[in-house]
N, C-alpha and C positions, 0 to 999 in steps of 0.2 A: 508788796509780794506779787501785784498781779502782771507790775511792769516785767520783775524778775522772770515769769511764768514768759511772757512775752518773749524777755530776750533767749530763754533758754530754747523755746520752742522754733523760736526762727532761725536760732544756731545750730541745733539737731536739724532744722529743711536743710542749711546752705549746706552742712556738712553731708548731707544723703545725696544732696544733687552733683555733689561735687564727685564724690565717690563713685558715683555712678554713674557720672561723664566718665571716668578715666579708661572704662573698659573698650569706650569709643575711641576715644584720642588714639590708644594702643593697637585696634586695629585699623584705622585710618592716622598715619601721623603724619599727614598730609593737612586736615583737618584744621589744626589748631596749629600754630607755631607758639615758642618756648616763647616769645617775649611777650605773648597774649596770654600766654596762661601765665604766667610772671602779675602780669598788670593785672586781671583776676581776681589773684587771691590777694594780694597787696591789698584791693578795693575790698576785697572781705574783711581781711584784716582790720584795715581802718575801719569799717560798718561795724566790727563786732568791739573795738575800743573804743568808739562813742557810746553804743550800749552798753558797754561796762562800767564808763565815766557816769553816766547818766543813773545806771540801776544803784552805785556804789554811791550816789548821793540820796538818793531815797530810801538805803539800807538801811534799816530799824537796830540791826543789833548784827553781830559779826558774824551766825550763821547764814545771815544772806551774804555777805560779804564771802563767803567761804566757799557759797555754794558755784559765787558766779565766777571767784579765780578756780575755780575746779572746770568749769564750763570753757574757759577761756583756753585754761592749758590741753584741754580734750582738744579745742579746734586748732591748735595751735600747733599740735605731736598731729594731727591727721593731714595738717598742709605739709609738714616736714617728711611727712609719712611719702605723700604722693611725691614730692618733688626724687624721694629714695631710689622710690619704685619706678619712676622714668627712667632714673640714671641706669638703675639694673636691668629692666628691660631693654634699654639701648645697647648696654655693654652684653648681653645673651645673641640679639641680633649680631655682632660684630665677632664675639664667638663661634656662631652658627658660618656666620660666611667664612671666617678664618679655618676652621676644621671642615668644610665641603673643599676648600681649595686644596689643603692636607690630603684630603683623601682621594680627590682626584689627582694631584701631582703622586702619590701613592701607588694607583691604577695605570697612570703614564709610564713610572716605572719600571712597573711590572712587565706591563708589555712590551715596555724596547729591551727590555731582558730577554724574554720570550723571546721575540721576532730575533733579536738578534743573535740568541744562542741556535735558535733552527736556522734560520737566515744564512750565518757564516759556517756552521758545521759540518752543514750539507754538501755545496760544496770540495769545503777541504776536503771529505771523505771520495767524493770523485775522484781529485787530484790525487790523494794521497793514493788509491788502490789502482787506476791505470799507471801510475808514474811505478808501481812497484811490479805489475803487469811486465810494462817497457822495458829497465833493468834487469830483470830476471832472465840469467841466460838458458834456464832451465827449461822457457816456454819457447815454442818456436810459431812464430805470429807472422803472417803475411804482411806483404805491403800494404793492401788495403784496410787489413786490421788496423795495423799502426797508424794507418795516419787516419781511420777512425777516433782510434786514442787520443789520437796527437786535438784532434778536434774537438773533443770532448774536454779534454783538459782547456784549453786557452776557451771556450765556452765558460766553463766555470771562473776561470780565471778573470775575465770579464766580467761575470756576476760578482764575483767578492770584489772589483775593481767597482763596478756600479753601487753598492750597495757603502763602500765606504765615500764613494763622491757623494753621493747622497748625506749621510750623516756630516760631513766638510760643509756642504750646503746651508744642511742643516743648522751649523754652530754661526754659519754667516751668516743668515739668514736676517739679524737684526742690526747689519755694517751698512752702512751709507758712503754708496761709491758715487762719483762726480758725473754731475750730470752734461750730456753732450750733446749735440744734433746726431739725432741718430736717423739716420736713412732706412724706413721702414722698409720699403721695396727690397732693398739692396739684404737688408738683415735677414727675412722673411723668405726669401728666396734660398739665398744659401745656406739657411738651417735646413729645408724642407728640401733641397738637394742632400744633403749630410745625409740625412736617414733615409733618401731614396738611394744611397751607394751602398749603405750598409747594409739593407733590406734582401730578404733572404727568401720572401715569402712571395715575389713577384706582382706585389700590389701594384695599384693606380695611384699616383701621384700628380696633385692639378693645385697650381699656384694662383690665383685671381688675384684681382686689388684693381681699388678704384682711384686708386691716388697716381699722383703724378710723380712719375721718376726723381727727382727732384727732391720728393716732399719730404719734408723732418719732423721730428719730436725731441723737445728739450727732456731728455732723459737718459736715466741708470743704461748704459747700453751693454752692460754684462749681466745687469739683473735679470732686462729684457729678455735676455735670449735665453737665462736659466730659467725663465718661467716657459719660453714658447718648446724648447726644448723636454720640460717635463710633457708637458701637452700633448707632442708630438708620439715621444716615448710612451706615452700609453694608450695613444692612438692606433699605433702600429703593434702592440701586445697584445691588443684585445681586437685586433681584426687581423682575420684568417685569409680574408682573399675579398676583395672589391677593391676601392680606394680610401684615398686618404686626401684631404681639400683645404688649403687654406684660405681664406677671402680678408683679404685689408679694405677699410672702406673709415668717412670721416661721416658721424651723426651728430649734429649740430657742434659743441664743442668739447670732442670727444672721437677718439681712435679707437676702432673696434679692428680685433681681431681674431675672425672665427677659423677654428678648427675642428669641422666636422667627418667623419669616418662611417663605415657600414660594417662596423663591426657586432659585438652582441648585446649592444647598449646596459644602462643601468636602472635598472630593478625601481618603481616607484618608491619602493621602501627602502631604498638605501642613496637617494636624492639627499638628503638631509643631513647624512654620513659621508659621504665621499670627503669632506675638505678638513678630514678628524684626522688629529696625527694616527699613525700605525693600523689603518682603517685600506683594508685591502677586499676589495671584489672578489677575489679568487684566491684561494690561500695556497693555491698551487705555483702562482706567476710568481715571476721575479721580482725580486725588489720587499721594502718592509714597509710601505705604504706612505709614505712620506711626502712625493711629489706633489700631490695636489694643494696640502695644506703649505708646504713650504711656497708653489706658484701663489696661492694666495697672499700669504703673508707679503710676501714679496710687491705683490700688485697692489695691497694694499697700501704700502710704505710708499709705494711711487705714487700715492695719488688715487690709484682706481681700483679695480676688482675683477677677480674672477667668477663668473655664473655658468652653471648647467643650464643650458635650453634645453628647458622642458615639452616644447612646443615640435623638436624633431623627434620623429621615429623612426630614422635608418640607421640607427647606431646611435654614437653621442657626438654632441657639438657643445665645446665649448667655447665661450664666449668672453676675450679680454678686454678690457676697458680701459684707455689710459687718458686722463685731462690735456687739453693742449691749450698750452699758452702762447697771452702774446707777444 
């Protein structure tokens, strides 16, 4: 009996210490890996069937025999117990991530509904009341009214044209087009002429770069430009009057190209948010917020990234990154 006494009391420790590791394991599961705790209890296992073998030959009469398969199948349902309970904690964690990703593709949706029911409505409601403005023989409108009108409408019309390239963008956004020698100078230059034609607002426009005429990068060269392009575009939205600057330049192995402007920069607390789908600075401006996350995505995919310099204060400067090979 006293061996009995023994093994029963060492089998109630292994089984307290066991039980009472698990709550660790569970919030560190880093801690321990499955085939340690595997090999573990196996080792108890066998330790508590030699003490069985061992007590069940010094058993006097069948209640000790009785007492110790009672003792054996206790420890035996609490390792089957823990092995349960890992699995179901694992499978809650996989739950919990699977239902956060639900509810934020949930919240995404919502908001490209939103943005894009104000987004395109808006708009159309322009067009649609000058244009009935215009045909109405009923009003009598000057020239300068009309081609007021007349500018107002193709204004709009360019925003519902901007906002649906934007979503086209968007849906390409994960297409893998062929990569080329692309002439950064050459590319860089005539984007940043583009939006100094279009410009309405009589800004400064100043091209730099330290590279040599000549110089290439083995890359997406329509990705390229749909990223410098977004950059540009909101360069020029969010500045009223100063300039607008772009700088190519090669840091160790690696093509930077910054685009910084003195427009009304961005809010410390919204650094963190700019590169979020449908994440817009100004819920007045054009556009349903899309740019920056889709230049990301995009710069990602080729390699690099996009970063807000946090470091200027005349507006915003962003900063693109692309790898160069050799």
């Amino acid at each position: 009996m006293r061996l009995l006494k023994t093994f029963l009391l060492s089998l109630m420790l292994s089984c307290s210490a066991a039980v009472a590791a698990q709550p660790r394991a569970a919030d560190n599961p880093a801690a321990t890996t499955a085939d340690q705790q595997s090999a573990h209890e196996s080792a108890l296992v066998t330790e508590m069937s030699d003490k069985l073998a061992e007590a069940t030959k010094s058993a006097s009469n069948w209640k000790t025999a009785f007492w110790v398969m009672t003792a054996l199948y206790v420890f035996v349902y609490i390792m089957g117990r823990r092995r349960l309970m890992r699995k179901i904690w694992s499978r809650n964690r996989e739950l919990r991530e699977a239902l956060d990703k639900a509810e934020e593709s949930d919240r995404m949706k919502t908001a490209f509904i939103r943005n894009m029911s104000h987004e395109i409505r808006t708009p159309l409601n322009a067009i649609n009341g000058f244009s009935q403005l215009l045909c109405n023989p009923e009003y009598e409108l000057s020239e300068d009214e009309k081609r007021d009108m007349v500018g107002r409408i193709t204004k709009n019309v360019d925003n519902i044209t901007h906002i649906v390239a934007e979503l086209l963008d968007m849906s390409e956004g994960e297409s893998l087009h062929e990569k080329v020698a692309v002439a950064v100078n050459k590319v860089c230059a005539r984007l940043l002429d583009e939006v100094k034609q279009n410009d309405a607002k009589g800004l400064y426009y100043m091209f730099e770069s330290e590279l040599d005429d000549d110089f290439t990068i083995l890359s997406s060269e329509k990705n390229l430009e749909r990223i410098i392009r977004h950059i540009l575009g909101n360069a020029v939205k969010f500045t009223d009057k100063g300039s607008v600057t772009m700088h190519c330049r090669k840091v160790n192995r690696t093509l930077q190209v910054a685009i910084a402007d003195t427009g009304i920069g961005i809010a410390p607390e919204q650094r963190e948010t700019i590169f979020e789908n449908f994440v817009k600075l100004n819920d007045s401006a054009d556009g349903v917020g899309l740019g920056l996350s889709l230049s990301r995505r995009l710069a990602r995919q080729l390699g690099g990234d996009i970063v807000l310099d946090t470091t200027y204060t005349g507006g915003s400067r962003f900063i693109l990154t692309l790898p160069l090979k050799d």
